[in-house]
DOKOLBA-303096 format. One record per residue: residue in one letter; x, z, y negated of N, C-alpha, C, O in turn. Coordinates in steps of 0.05 Angstrom, whole numbers, plus 5000, padded with zeros to 4 digits. Layout:
N
AXZYXZYXZYXZY ...
END
This chain:
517
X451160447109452860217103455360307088455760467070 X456860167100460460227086460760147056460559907051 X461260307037461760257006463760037008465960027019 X462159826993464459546990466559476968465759476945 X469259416973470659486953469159236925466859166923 X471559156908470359086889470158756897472158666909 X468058586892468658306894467858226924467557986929 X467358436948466458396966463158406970461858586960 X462158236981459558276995459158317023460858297041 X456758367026455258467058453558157067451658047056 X455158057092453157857094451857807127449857917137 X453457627138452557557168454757367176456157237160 X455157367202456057107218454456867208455256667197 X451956927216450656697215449556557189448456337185 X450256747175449356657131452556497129452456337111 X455356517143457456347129457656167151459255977149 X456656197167457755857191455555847213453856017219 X456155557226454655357242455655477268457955577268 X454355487288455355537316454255337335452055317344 X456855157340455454897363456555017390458555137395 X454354937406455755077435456054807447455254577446 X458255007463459454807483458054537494456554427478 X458354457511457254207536457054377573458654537584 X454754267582454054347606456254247623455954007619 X457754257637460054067645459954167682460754377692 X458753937697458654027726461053877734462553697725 X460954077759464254067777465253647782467453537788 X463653577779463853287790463953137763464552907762 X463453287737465153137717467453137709468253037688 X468953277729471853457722473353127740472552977758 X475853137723477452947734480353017719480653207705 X482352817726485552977720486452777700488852757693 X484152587686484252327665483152457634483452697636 X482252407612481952367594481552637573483652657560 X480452747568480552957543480653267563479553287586 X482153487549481953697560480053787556479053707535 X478254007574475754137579477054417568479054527578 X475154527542477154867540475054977556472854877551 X474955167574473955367587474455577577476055617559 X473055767587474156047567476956247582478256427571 X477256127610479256227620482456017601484756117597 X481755757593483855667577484655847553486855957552 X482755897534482856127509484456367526486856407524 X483056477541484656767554488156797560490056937553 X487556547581491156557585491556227587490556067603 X493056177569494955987552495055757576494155527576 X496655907597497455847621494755707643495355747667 X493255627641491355667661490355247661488955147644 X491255147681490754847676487954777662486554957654 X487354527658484454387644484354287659486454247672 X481454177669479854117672480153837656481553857635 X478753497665478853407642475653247641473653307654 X475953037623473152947628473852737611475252777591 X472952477619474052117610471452017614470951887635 X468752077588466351927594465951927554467551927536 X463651917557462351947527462152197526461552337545 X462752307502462552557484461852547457462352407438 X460252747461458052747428460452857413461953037422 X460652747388462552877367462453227363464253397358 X459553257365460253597362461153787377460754027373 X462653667399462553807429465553807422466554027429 X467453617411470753617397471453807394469953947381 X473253887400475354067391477254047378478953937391 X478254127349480953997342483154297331482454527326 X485454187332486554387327486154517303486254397282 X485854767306485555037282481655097273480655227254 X479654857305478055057308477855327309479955457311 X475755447309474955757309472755807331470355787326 X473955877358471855837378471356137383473256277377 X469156277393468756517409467156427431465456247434 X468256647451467156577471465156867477465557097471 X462756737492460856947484459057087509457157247508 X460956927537459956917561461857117580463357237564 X462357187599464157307619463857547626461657637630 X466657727631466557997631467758107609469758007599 X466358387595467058547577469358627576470158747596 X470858597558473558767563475858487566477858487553 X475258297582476658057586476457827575478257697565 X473157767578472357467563471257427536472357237525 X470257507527468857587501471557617473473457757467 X470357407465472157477437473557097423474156887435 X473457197393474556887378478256897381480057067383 X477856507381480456517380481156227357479056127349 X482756137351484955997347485155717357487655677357 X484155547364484855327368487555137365487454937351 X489755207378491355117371492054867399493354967417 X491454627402493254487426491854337413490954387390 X491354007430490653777431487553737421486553957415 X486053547419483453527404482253507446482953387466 X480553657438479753707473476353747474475453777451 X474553757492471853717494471154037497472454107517 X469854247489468754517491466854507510465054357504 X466554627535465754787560463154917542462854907518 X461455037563458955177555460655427550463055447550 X458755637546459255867546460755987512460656217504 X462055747497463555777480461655707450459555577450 X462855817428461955747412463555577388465955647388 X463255387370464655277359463755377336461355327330 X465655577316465155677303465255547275467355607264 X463755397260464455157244463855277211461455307205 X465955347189465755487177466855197152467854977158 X466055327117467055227100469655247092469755357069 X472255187103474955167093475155297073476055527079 X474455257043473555287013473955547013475955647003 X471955697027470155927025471256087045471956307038 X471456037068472156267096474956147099474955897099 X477856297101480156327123479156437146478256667147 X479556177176479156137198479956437204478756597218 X482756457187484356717217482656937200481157007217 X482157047182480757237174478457307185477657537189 X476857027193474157047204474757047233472757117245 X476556997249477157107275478457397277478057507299 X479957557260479457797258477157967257476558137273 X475757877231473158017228470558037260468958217267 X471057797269469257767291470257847309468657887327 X472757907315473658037344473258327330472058497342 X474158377310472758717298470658787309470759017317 X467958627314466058737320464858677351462458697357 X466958617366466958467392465758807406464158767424 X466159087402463759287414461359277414459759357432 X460659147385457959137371456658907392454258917398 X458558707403457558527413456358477436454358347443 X458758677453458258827481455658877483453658767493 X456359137468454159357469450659177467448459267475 X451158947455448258837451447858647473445758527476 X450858597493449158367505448158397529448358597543 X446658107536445058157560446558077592448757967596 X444758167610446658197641447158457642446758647627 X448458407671449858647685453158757671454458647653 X453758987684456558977684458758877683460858867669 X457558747707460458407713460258277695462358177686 X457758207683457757867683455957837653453657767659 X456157847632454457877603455557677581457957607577 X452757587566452457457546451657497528449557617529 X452557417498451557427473449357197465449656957471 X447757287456444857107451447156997424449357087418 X445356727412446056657394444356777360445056797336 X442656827373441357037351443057237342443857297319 X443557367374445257707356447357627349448757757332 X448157437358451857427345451357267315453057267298 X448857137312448956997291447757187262447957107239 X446557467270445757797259447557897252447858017231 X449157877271452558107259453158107237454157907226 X452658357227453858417191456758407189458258537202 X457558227169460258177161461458217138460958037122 X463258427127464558467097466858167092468758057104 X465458117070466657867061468657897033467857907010 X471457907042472557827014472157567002471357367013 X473257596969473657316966475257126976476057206998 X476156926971476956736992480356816984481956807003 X481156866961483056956954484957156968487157136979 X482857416964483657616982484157567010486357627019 X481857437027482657327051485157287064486257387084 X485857047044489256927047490557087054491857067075 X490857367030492057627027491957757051493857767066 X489757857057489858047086490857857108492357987123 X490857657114492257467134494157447133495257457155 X495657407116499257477112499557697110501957767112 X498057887105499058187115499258177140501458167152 X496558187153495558227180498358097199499158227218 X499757797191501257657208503457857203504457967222 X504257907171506958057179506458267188508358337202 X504858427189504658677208505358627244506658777259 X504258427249503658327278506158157285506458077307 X508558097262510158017282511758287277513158317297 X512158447264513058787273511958867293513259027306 X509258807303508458987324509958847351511058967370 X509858577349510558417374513158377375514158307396 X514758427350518258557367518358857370520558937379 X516159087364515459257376515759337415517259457431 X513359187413511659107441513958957454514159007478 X515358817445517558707460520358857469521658857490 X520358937453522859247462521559387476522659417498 X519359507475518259687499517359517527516659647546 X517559297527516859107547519759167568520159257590 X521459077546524659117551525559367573526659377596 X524259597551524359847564523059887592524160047608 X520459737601519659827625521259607649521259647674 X522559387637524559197661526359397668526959437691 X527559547647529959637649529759957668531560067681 X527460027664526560267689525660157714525360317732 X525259947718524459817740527259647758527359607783 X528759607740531159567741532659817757533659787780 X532860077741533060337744532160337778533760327797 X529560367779529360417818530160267834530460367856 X530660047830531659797846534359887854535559887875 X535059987827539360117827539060267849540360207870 X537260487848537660717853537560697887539160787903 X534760527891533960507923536660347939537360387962 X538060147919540659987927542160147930543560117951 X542560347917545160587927543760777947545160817967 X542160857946541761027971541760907998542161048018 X541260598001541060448026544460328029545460318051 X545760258007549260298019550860478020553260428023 X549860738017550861028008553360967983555661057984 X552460787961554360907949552961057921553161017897 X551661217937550061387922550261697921549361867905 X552161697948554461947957556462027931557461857916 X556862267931558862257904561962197905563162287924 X563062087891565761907893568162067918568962297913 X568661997932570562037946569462147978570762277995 X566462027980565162177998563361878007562761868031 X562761677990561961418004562961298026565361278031 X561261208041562361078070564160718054562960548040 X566060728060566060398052566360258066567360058056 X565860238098564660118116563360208136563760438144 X561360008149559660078166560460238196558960338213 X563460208195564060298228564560648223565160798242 X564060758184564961048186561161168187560461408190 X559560938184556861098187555360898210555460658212 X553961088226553660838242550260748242548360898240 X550060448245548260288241546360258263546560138284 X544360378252541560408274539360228263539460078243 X537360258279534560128282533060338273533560578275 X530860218263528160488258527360548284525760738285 X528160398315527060458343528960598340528060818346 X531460648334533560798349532561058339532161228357 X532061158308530661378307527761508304526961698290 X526561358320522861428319522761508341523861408360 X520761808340520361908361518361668364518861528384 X516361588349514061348354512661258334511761418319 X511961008331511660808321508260828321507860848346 X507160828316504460778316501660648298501460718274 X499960488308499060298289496060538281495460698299 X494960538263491960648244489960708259489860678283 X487960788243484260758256483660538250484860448231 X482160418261480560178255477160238255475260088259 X477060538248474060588246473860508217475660408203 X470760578209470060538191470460878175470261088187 X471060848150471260988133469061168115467061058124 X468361308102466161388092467461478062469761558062 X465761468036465661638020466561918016468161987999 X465462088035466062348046466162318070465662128085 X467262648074468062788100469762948103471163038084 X469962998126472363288135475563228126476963388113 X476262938136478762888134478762588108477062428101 X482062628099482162308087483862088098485862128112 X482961868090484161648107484861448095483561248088 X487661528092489361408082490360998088491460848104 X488660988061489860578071492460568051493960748042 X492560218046494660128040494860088003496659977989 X492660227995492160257964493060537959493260657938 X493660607980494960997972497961037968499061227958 X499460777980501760747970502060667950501960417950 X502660767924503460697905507260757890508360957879 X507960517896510960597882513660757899515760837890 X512660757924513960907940513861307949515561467954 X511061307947509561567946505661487945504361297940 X505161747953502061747964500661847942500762057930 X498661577936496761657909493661747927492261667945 X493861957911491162077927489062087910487362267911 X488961857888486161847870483761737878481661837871 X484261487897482261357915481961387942483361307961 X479961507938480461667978478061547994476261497978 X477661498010476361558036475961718056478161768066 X474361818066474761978085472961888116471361698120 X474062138135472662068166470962338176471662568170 X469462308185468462548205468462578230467462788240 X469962338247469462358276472162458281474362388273 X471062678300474362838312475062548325476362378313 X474462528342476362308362478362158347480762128352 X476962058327478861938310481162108293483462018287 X480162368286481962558276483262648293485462698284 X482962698317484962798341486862578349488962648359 X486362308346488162138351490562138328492962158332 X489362088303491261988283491062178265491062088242 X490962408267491862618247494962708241496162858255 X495962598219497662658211499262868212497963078216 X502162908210503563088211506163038187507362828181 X506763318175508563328153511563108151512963238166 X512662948145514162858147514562548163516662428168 X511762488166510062128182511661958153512062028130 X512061828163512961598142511761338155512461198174 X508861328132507461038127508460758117509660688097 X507560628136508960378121505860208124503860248138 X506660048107503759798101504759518110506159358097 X503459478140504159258151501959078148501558918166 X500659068131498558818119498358848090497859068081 X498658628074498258568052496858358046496958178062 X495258318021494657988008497457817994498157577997 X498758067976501757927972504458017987505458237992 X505057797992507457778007509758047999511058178015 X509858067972512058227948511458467956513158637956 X508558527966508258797978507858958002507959208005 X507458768020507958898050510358978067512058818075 X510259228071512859288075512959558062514359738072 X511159598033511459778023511060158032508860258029 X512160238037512560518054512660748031513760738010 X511060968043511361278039511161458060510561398083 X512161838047511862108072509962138057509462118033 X508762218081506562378081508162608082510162648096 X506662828060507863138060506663358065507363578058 X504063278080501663468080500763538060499863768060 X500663418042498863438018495963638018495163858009 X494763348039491763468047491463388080492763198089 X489863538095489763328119488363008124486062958117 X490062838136489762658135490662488163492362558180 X488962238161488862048187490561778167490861768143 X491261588186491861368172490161158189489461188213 X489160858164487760718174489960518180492360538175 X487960248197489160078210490959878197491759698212 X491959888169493659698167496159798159497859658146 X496560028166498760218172499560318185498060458198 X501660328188503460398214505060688206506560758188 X504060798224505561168226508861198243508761198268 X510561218234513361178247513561538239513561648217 X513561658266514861938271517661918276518561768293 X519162108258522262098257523262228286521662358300 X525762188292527562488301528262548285528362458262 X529562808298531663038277533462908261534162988239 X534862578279537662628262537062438239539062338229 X534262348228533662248202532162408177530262558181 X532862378159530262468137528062278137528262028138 X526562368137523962108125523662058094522261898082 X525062198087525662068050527561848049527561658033 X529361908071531661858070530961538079531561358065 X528961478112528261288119526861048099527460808097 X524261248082522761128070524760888040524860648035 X526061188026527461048005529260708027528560468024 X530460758038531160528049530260298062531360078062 X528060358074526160128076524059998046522759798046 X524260208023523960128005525859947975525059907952 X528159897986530059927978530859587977529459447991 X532559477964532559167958532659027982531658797986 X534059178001534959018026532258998044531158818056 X531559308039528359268062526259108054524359048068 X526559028032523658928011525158598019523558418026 X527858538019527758288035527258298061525158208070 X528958418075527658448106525558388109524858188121 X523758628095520158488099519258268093517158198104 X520458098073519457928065520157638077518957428074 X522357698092523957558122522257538134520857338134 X521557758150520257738181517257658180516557528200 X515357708159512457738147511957458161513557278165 X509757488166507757268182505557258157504657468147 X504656948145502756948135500756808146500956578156 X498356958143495556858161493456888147492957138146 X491956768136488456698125489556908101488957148098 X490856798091491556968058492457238059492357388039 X493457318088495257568090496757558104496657458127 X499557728085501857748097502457958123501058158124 X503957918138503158138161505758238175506958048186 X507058528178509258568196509158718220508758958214 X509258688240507958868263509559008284510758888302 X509459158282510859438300513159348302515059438289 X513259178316516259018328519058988315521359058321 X517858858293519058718270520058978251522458968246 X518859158243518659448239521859628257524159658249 X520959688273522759748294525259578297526859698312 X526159348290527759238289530359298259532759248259 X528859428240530359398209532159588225531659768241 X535459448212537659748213538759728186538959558169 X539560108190540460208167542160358163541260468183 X543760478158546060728157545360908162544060968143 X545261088177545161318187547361638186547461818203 X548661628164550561828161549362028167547161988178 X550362358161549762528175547862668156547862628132 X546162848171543562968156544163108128542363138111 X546263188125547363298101547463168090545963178070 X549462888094549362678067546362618059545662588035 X544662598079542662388083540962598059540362488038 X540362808061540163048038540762988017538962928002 X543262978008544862987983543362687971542962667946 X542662437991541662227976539062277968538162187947 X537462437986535162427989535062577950534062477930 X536062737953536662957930536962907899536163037880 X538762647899539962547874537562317876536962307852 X536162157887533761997886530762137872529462067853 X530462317886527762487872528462437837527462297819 X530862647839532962707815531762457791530362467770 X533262227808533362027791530461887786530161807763 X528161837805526461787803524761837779523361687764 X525462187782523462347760524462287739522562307723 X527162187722527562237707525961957695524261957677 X526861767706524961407711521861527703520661517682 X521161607722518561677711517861807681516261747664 X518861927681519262047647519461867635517261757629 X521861757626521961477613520261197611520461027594 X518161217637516261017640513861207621512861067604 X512961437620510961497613510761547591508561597581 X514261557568514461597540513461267536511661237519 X514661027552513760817546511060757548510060617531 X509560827567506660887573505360967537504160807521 X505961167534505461317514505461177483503661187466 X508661017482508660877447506260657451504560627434 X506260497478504860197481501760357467500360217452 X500960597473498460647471498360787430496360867420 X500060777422500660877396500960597381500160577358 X502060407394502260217380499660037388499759797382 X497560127402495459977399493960127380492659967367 X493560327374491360497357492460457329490760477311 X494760397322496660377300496060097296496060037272 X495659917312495359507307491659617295490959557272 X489859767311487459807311485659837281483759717271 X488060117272487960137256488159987222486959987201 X490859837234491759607208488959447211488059447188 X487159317227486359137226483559277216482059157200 X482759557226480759697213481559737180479259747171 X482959757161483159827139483459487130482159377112 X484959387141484559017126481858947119480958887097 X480458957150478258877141475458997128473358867128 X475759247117474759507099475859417069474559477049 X478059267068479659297033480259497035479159647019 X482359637053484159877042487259897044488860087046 X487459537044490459427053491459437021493559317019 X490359566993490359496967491459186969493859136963 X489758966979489758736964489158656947490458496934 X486758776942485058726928486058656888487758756874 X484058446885485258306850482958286838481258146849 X482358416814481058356803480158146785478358126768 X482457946798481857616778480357476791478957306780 X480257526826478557346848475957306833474957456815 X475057046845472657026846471857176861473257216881 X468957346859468557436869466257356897464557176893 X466457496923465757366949462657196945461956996958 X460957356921457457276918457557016917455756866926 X459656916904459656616891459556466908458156266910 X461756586930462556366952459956396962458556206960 X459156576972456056607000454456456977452556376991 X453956386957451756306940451655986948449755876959 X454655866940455855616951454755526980453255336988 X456255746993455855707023452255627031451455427043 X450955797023447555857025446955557023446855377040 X446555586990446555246983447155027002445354867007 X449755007013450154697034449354817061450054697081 X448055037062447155037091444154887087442754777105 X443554917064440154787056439754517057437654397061 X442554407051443354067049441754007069440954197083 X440953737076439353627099441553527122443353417110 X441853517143443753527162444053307177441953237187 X446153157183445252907195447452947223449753037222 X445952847251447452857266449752737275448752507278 X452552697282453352627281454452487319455352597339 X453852207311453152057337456851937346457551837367 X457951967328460751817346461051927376460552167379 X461651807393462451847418465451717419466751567404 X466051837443468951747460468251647487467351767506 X468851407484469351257520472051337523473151367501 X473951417550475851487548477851527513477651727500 X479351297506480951457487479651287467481251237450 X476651137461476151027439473351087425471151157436 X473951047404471351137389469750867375470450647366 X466751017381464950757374463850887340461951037339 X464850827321462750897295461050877286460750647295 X459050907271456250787259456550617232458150747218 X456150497224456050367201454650497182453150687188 X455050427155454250597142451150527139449850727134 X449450247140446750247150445450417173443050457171 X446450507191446450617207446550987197444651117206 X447751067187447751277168446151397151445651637145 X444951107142442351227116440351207133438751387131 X440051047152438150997167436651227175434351287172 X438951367190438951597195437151877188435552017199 X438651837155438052127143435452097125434552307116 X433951857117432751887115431352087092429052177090 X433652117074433052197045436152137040437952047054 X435952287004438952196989440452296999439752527005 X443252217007444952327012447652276991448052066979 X449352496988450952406971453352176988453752137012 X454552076964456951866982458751946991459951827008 X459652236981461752416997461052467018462752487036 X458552487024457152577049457452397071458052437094 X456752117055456451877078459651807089460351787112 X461351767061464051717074464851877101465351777123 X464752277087465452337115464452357137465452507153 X461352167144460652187170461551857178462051747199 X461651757153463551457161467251517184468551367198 X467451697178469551827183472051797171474251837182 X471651717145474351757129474751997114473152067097 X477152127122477952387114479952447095481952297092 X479652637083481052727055484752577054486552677068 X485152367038487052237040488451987056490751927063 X485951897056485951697072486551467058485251427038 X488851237068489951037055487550837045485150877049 X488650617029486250457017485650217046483850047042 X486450217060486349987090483950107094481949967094 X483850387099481750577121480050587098477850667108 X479550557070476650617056475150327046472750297041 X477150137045476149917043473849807061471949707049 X473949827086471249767107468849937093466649827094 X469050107084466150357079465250247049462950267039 X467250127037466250007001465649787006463849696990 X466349637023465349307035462149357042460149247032 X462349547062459149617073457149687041455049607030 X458649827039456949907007455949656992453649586988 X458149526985457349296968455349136984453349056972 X456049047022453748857018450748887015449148717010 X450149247023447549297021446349326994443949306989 X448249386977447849296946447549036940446149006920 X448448796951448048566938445348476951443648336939 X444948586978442548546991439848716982437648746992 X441048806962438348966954436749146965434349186960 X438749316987438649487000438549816998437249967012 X440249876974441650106976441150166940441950016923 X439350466934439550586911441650746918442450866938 X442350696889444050996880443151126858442651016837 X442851406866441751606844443951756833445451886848 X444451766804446352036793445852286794443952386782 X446952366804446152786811448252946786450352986798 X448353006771449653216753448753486749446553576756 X451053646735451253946735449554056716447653916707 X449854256710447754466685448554316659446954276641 X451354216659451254156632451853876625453053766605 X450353756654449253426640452253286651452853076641 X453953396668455953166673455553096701454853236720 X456052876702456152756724457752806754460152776758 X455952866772458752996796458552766813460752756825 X456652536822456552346842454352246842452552336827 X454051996862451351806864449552016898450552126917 X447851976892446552016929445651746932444751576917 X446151756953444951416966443251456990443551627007 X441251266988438551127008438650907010439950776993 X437150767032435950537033432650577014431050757008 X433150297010429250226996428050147023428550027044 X425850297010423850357031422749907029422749737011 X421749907062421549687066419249477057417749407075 X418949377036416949267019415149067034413348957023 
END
């Protein structure tokens, strides 16, 4: 166990808060009327519509803003983890937990730090497969938790925020940085497809000094893939439409073939320029690379093999059919069918392009690599900070929640007090709480209805707030709950008992009904 700084204790999730889970919610209670449904894909991305649901809802199933929900169902790495409650008062989905803590005693955002801290611990224990895993309510309610005082808390949370909005105009300049390299190839493929990528005094500045061909005018031939099946291993690899990456051949995910026939048909040759005439997104079909003989290789069926003549480069072809104009082109001609986009031989053979002479066509080919690599460099220093500035956020949030942010005060109360507090009203006797919602209205219980209920003393703070009047509430809204009071008092209904402290003063009445004579 980790040495705790001063004023902290060792406790549990489940020793400082209540966990109500969600509502079972089938497809046929979903409608586009009354309270939002959070799902856990809503928590994930911001963006993602609701679901709604316009019937009765048990009060504990509410959501209001600056809950503390985790979600405890999905995939690892994606779904799993607390958040923030911030939108409309909305109905909670299964799978979620409503993380219901003492204000007093726990800061929400502290205790959604601390619990996504241990979101490995959580993994690592839950049950299911790979895909698809859950947190029992036991283990998540086991998880050991370092608790500052409530003081400190505050403290590491306004650290933690000002750290995090440095990191996120961080993360935002480097965001900047990778438009602006992406930007970068777009330039680059734009000048090599109008040649004014030629060096100054050597650009064509119209089409009648370079002349304007078809990819038929220079293919020795055009040719469509294998449509065999693929294997794990084998003699040769077989290249699909996931090996183009970026305008070049990624050879990390391979496939391979063993049948000559099929290798004697479609075995590649140095200088094939692939294009990907099937896609799922439209933004990407079209997308083309050379093959450079890398390794030997066949291409499969949703690619098309265009063999040059002499008087083209195939860098020269490829960069230009990759290039702003070709990426519209393709996205012109594309046929969409059962969720794929599609361009076929024809349409292919139709793109024209400038054709200057093999030398220039060189000199572009030349200053593109050039420029590419240098893009790439620059993408991979950005690669590089994004991954420094996550181990660096990692870190801040590992030493916050340790006490090694020196917050720490030796005037705090110290954390025992609060968990002592906390312990205590978890012992209180519990009463459920029955308000429902018909669409946008609520039915309340009376306060007979209340004692009825619980069925031992309850204090009157207690009953008010399941009456539902809340901290500052005008004299209009408490007058109904002192009316109720008085008439079960004049009816001879209702004891009240005085409850006081160690030293004899008075803190409130608990109230019952008399038992029925």
């Amino acid at each position: 166990m980790k040495k705790l700084p001063p004023g902290w204790v060792q406790t549990s999730i489940g020793a400082i808060a209540d966990l109500i889970n969600g509502r079972a919610f089938k497809p046929s209670d979903w409608g586009t009327k009354g309270l939002p449904i959070i799902r856990i894909q809503n928590l994930n991305r911001r963006d993602t519509p609701f679901n709604y649901f316009q019937g009765e809802v048990d009060e504990k199933h509410l959501v209001r803003d600056g809950d503390l929900l985790f979600a405890w169902s999905g995939t690892p790495g994606t779904s799993f983890g607390a958040h923030i409650w911030r939108g409309p008062e909305s109905v909670l989905n299964q799978h979620i937990f409503n993380v219901r803590v003492d204000p007093k005693a726990i800061n929400r955002e502290f205790f959604r730090a601390a619990i996504n801290h241990t979101l490995d611990q959580q993994i690592a224990k839950a049950h299911g497969g790979a895909g698809l895993r859950h947190v029992t309510k036991a283990a998540f309610e086991a998880t050991p938790i370092m608790l500052p005082p409530l003081a400190e808390q505050n403290r590491i949370v306004e650290r933690l925020n000002a750290y995090e909005l440095r990191i996120a105009a961080i993360r935002s300049s480097l965001n900047e940085a990778g438009v602006a390299v992406e930007r970068g190839r777009s330039s680059l493929l734009a000048a090599a497809y109008d040649l004014s990528l030629l060096p100054s005094g050597k650009a064509y500045s119209s089409t009648d000094k370079a002349q304007v061909v078809s990819v038929a005018d220079i293919a020795l031939s055009i040719a469509y893939g294998s449509s065999a099946k693929s294997a794990p291993t084998g003699k040769v690899v077989v290249l699909r439409m996931g090996n183009i990456q970026r305008g070049e051949l990624d050879w990390t995910d391979l496939v391979f073939t063993s049948d000559e026939k099929e290798i004697d048909r479609y075995l590649l040759k140095p200088g094939d320029v692939l294009f990907n005439r099937t896609n799922g997104s439209p933004q990407l079909v079209g997308k083309t690379a050379v093959y450079h003989g890398e390794k030997p290789a066949i291409h499969a069926g949703y690619l098309i093999r265009i063999r040059c003549a002499e008087r083209v480069l195939p860098d020269y072809l490829s960069y230009c059919i990759n290039s702003p104009a070709g990426r519209e082109y393709c996205f012109a001609v594309r046929s969409d069918s059962a969720g794929q986009s599609n361009i076929n031989a024809k349409k292919l053979a139709a793109f024209q392009l400038q054709c200057p002479s093999l030398k220039e066509q060189q000199v572009i080919v030349d200053l593109v690599r050039s420029g590419m690599r240098r893009l790439a460099t620059g993408e991979a220093a950005i690669a590089q900070a994004f991954q420094m500035l996550e181990r660096l956020s990692a870190r801040m949030i590992e030493e916050a929640l340790t006490g090694r942010l020196s917050t720490n005060h030796s005037s705090d109360e110290p954390a025992s007090m609060q968990l002592d507090r906390l312990m205590a009203m978890k012992q209180k006797p519990k009463i459920r709480i029955l308000t429902r919602r018909i669409g946008a209205k609520s039915m309340k219980r009376t306060v007979l209805e209340i004692l009825q209920e619980a069925k031992v003393p309850v204090s009157a703070q207690q009953v008010a707030e399941l009456y539902g009047i809340k901290e500052g509430a005008a004299p209009e809204e408490v007058e109904p709950f002192y009316a109720e009071l008085r008439a079960l008092e004049q009816e001879g209904r209702l004891i009240a008992e005085p409850f006081k402290d160690d030293a004899g003063m008075k803190l409130g009445d608990r109230l019952q009904l008399k038992a029925a004579g």
